[in-house]
KEKE-3310 file (N, C-alpha, C; in steps of 0.2 Angstrom, whole numbers, plus 5000, padded with zeros to 4 digits):
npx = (5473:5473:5463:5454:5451:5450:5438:5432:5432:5426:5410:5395:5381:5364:5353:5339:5336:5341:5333:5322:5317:5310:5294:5296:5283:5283:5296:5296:5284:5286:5294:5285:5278:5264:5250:5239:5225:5209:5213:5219:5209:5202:5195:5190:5188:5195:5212:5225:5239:5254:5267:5277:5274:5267:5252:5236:5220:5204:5187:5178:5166:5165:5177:5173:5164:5167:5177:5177:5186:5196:5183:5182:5197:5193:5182:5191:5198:5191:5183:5195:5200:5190:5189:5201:5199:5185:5178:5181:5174:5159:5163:5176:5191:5199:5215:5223:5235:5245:5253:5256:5264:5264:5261:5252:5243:5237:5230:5221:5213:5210:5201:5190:5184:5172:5177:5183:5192:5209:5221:5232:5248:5259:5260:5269:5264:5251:5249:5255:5244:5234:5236:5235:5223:5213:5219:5222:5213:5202:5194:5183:5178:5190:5196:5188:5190:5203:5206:5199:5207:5220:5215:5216:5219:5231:5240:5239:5243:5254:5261:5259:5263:5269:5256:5248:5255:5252:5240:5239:5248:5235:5225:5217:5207:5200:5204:5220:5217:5213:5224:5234:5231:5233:5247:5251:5255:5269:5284:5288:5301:5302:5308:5316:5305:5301:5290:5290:5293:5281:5275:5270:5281:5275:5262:5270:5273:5261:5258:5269:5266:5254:5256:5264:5257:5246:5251:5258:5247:5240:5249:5248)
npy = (4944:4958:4967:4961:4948:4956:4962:4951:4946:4956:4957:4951:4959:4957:4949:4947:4961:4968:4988:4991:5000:5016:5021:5027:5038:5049:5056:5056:5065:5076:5083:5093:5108:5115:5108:5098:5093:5089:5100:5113:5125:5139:5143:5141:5142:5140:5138:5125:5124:5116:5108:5108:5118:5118:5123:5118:5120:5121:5117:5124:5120:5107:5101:5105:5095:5081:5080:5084:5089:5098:5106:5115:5120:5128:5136:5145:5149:5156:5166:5172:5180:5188:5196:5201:5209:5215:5220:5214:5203:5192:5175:5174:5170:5161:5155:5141:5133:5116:5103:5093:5080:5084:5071:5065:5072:5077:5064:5061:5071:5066:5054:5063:5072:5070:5059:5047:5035:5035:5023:5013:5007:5006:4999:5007:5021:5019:5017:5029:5039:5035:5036:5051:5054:5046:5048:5063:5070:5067:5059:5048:5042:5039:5033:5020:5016:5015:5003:4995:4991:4988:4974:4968:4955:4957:4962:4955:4943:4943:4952:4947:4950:4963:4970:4966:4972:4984:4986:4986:4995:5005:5003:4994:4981:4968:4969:4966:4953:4945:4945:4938:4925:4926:4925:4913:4907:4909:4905:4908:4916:4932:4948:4961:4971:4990:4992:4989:4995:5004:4995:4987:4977:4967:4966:4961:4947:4942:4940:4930:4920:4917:4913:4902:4891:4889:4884:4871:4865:4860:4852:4842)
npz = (5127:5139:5140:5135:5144:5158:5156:5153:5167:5177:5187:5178:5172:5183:5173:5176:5184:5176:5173:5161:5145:5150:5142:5127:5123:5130:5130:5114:5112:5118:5110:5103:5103:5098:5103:5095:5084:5093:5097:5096:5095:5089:5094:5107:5126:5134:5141:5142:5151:5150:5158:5149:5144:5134:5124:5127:5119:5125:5128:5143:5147:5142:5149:5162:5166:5164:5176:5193:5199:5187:5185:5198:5197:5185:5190:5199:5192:5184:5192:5199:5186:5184:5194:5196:5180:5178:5168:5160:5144:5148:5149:5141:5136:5146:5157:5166:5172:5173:5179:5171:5161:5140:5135:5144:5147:5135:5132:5143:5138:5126:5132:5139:5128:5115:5106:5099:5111:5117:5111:5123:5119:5128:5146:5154:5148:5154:5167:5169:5165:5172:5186:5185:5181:5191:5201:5203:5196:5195:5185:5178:5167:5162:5169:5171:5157:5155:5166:5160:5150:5158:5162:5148:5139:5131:5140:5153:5150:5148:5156:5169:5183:5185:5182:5193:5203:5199:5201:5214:5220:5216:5221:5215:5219:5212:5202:5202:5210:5200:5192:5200:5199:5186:5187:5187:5177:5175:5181:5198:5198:5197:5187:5194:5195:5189:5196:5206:5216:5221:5229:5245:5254:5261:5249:5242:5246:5249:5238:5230:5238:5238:5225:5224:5233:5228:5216:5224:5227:5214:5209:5220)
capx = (5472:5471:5459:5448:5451:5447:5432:5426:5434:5420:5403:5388:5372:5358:5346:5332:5339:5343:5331:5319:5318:5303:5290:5297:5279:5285:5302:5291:5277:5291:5297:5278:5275:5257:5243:5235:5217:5205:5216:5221:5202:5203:5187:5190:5185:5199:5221:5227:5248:5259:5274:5281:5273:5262:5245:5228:5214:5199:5181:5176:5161:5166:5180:5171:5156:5170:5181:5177:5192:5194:5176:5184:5199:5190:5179:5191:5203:5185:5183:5201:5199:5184:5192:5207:5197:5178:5177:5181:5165:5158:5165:5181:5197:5205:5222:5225:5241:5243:5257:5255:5268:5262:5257:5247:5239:5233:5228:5217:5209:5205:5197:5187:5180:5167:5182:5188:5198:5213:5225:5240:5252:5265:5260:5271:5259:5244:5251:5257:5238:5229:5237:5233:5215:5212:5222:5223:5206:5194:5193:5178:5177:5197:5199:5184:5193:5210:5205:5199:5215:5225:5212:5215:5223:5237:5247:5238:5244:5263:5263:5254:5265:5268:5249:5248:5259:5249:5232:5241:5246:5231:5221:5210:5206:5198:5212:5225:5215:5214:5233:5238:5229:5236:5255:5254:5255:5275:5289:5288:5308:5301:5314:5315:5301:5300:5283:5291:5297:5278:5270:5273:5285:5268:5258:5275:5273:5256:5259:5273:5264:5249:5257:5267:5252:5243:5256:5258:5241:5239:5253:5245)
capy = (4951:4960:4972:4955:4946:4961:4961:4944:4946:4962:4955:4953:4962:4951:4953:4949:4966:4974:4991:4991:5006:5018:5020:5031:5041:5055:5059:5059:5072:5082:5088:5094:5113:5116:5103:5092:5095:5095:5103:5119:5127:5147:5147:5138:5145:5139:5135:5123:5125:5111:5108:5111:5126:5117:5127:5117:5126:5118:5121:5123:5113:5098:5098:5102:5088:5078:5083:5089:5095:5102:5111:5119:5125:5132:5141:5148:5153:5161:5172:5178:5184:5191:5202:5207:5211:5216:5224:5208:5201:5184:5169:5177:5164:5159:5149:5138:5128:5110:5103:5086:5081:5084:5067:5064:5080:5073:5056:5062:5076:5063:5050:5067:5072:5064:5056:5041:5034:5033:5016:5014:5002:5002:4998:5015:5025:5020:5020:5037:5042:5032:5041:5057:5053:5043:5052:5071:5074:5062:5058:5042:5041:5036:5030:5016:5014:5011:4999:4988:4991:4984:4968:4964:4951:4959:4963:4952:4935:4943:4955:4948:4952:4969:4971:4966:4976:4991:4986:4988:5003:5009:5001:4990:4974:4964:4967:4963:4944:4942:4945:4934:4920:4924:4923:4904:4905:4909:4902:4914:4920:4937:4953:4968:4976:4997:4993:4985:5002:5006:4991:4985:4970:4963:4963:4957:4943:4939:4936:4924:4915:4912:4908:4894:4887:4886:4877:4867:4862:4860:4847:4838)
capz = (5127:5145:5140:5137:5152:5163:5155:5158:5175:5181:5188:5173:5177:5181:5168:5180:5189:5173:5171:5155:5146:5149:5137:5122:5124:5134:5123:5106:5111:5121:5107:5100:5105:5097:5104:5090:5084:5090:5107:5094:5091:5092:5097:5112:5129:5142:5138:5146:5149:5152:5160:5144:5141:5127:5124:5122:5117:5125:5131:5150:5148:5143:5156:5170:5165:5165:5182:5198:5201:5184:5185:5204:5196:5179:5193:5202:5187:5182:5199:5199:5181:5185:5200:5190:5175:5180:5162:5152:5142:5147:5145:5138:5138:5154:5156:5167:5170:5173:5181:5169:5153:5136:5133:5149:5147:5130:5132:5145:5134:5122:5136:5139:5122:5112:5102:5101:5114:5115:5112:5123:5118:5135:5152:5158:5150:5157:5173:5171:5166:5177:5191:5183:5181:5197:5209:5203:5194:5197:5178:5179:5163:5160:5175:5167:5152:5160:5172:5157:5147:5162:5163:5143:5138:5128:5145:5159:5148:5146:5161:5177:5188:5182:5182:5200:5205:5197:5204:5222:5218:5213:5223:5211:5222:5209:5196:5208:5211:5191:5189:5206:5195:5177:5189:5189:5169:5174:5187:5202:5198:5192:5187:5197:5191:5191:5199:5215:5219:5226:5233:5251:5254:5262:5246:5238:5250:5247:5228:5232:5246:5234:5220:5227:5236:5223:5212:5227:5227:5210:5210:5225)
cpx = (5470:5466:5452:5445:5451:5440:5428:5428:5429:5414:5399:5382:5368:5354:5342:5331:5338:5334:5329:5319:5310:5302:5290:5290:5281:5290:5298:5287:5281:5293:5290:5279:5269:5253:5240:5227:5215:5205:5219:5214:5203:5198:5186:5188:5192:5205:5221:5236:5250:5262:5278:5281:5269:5254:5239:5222:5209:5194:5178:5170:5160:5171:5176:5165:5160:5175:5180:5181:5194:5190:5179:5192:5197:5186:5181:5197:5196:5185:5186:5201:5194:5186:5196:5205:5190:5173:5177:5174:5167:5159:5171:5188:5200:5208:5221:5232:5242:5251:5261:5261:5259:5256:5251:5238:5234:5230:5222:5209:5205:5202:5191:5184:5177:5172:5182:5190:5203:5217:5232:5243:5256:5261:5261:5265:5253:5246:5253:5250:5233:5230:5234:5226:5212:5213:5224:5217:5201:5193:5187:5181:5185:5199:5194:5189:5199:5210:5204:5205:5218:5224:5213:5221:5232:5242:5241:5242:5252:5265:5262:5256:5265:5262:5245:5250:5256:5244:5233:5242:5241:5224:5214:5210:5205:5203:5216:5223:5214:5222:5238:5237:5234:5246:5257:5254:5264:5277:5288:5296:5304:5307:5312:5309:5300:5295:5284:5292:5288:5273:5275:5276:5278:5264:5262:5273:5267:5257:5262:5270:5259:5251:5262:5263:5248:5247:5255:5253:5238:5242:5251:5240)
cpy = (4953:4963:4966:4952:4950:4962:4955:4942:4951:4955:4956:4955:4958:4952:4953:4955:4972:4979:4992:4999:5009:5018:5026:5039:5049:5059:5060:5063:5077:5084:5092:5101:5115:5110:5102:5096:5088:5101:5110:5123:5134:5147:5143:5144:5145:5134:5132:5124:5120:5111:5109:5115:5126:5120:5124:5119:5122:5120:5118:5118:5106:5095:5097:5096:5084:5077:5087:5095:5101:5109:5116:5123:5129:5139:5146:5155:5160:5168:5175:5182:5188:5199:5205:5213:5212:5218:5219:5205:5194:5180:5169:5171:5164:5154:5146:5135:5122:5105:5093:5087:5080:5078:5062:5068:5078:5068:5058:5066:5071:5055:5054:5068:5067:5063:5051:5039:5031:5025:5015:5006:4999:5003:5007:5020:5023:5020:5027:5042:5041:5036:5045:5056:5050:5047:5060:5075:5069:5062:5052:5041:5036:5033:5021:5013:5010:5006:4991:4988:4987:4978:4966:4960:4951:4960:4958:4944:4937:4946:4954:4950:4962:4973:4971:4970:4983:4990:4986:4994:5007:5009:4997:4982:4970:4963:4964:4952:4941:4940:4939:4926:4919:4924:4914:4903:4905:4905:4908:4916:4927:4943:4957:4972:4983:4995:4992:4990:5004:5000:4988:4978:4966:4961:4957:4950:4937:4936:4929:4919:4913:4907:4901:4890:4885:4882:4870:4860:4857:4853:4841:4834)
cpz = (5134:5145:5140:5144:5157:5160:5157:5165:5179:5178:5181:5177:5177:5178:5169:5183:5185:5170:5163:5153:5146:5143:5133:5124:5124:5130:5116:5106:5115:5116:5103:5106:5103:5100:5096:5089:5087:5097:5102:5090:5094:5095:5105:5119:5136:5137:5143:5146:5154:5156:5156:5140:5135:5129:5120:5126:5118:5128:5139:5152:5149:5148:5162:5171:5166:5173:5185:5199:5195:5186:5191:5200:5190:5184:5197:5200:5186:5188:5198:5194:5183:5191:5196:5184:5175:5175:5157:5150:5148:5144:5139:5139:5144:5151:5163:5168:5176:5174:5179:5162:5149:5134:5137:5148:5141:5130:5138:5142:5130:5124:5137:5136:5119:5105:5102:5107:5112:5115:5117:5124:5125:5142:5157:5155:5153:5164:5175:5171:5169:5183:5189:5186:5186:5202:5209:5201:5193:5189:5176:5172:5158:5166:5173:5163:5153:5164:5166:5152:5150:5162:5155:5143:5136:5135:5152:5157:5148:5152:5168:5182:5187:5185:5189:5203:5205:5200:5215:5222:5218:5216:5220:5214:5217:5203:5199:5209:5206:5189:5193:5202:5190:5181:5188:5181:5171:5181:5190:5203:5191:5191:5190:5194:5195:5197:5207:5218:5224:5228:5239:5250:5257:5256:5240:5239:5249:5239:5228:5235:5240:5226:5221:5231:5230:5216:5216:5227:5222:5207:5213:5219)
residu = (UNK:UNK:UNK:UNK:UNK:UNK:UNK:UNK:UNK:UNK:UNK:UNK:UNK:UNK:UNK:UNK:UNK:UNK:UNK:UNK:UNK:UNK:UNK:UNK:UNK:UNK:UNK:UNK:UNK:UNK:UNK:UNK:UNK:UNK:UNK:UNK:UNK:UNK:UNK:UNK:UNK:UNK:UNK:UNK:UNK:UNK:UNK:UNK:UNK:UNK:UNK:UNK:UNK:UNK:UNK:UNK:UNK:UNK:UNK:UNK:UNK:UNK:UNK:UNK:UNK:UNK:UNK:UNK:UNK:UNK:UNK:UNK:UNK:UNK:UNK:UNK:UNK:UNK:UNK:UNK:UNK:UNK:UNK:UNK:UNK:UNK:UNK:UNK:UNK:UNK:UNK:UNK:UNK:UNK:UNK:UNK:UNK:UNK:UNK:UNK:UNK:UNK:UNK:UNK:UNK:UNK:UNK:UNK:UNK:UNK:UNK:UNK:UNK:UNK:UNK:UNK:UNK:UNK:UNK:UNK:UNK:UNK:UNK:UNK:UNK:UNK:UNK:UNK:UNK:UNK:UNK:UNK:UNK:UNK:UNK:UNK:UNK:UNK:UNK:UNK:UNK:UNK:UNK:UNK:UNK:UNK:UNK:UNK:UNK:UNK:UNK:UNK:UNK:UNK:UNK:UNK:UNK:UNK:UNK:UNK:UNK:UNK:UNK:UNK:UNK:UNK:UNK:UNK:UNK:UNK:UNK:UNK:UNK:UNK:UNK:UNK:UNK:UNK:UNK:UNK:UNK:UNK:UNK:UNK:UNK:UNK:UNK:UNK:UNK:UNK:UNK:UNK:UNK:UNK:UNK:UNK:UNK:UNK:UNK:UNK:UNK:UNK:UNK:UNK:UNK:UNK:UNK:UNK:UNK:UNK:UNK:UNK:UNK:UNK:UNK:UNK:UNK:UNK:UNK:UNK)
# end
């Protein structure tokens, strides 16, 4: 069959190379237009609006208790209304909009509230809401959480490169020197990882450098 033999005649892709797929998350709450309780309270004080134009109803307080940055833009959505509208009561709804996905936007919410926190199963999201909370709104409180998320076992024993990789990014030194460690559980032939995209070929370098001294040693 020609149509065979030109097939196992083309290049295979390296599966060390080949693209994982991102983390479902984002396509399952993208099709969600209301916010969840307890992000749907009429009686709420302050909308937040997505990127996707989703509307959750929550109260000023406990954001800005939570987020500098929040508190300064709830303060300054307040003013503006306030100019606009001189006539409105106190403490009347303001919006807000928030230039985060659905599912970020939530998982933050409920780091914030005295709820639960939340569970996240893949890697992609926590790195998509750790940046949020770390690098756009000073979120402490998920930024804590997240930090021991990356350090459990569940992904430092299967992922540590990965996990490296995020703790350079993210600037978490002591995570970064946990993960360098749990590296010598594997052979240093790692896959393309998305993550490679934002660490320097220097810290690349350092991983490799150590974990092959430290085998070497270990050997010795």
């Amino acid at each position: 069959d020609l149509r065979a033999q030109a097939a196992r005649a083309q290049p295979q892709p390296d599966p060390k190379r080949a693209r994982r797929s991102r983390s479902p998350s984002v396509v399952f709450i993208g099709i969600r237009r209301v916010a969840p309780a307890p992000f749907n309270d009429g009686a709420a004080d302050l909308v937040i609006k997505t990127a996707a134009e989703t509307e959750f109803m929550v109260y000023r307080s406990i954001l800005a208790a939570a987020s500098p940055v929040l508190a300064n833009r709830i303060a300054t959505a307040a003013e503006r209304a306030a100019a606009e509208a001189p006539q409105a009561a106190p403490g009347s709804r303001l919006q807000i909009d928030l230039p985060e996905s659905d599912f970020v936007l939530e998982t933050l919410l409920r780091f914030i509230y005295p709820i639960p926190d939340p569970v996240l199963p893949d890697l992609d999201d926590i790195a998509d809401v750790y940046d949020a909370a770390a690098n756009r709104y000073s979120v402490a409180c998920a930024v804590s959480a997240l930090k021991t998320a990356l350090a459990s076992p569940r992904f430092l024993d299967v992922e540590p490169v990965r996990i490296y990789a995020l703790a350079k990014r993210f600037g978490i030194d002591d995570l970064a020197s946990i993960a360098t460690r749990a590296t010598l559980r594997q052979p240093a032939e790692w896959a393309d990882y998305e993550e490679f995209q934002n660490m320097s070929a220097q810290d690349y370098h350092a991983l490799l450098s150590t974990h092959r001294r430290i085998a070497r040693d270990a050997v010795a």
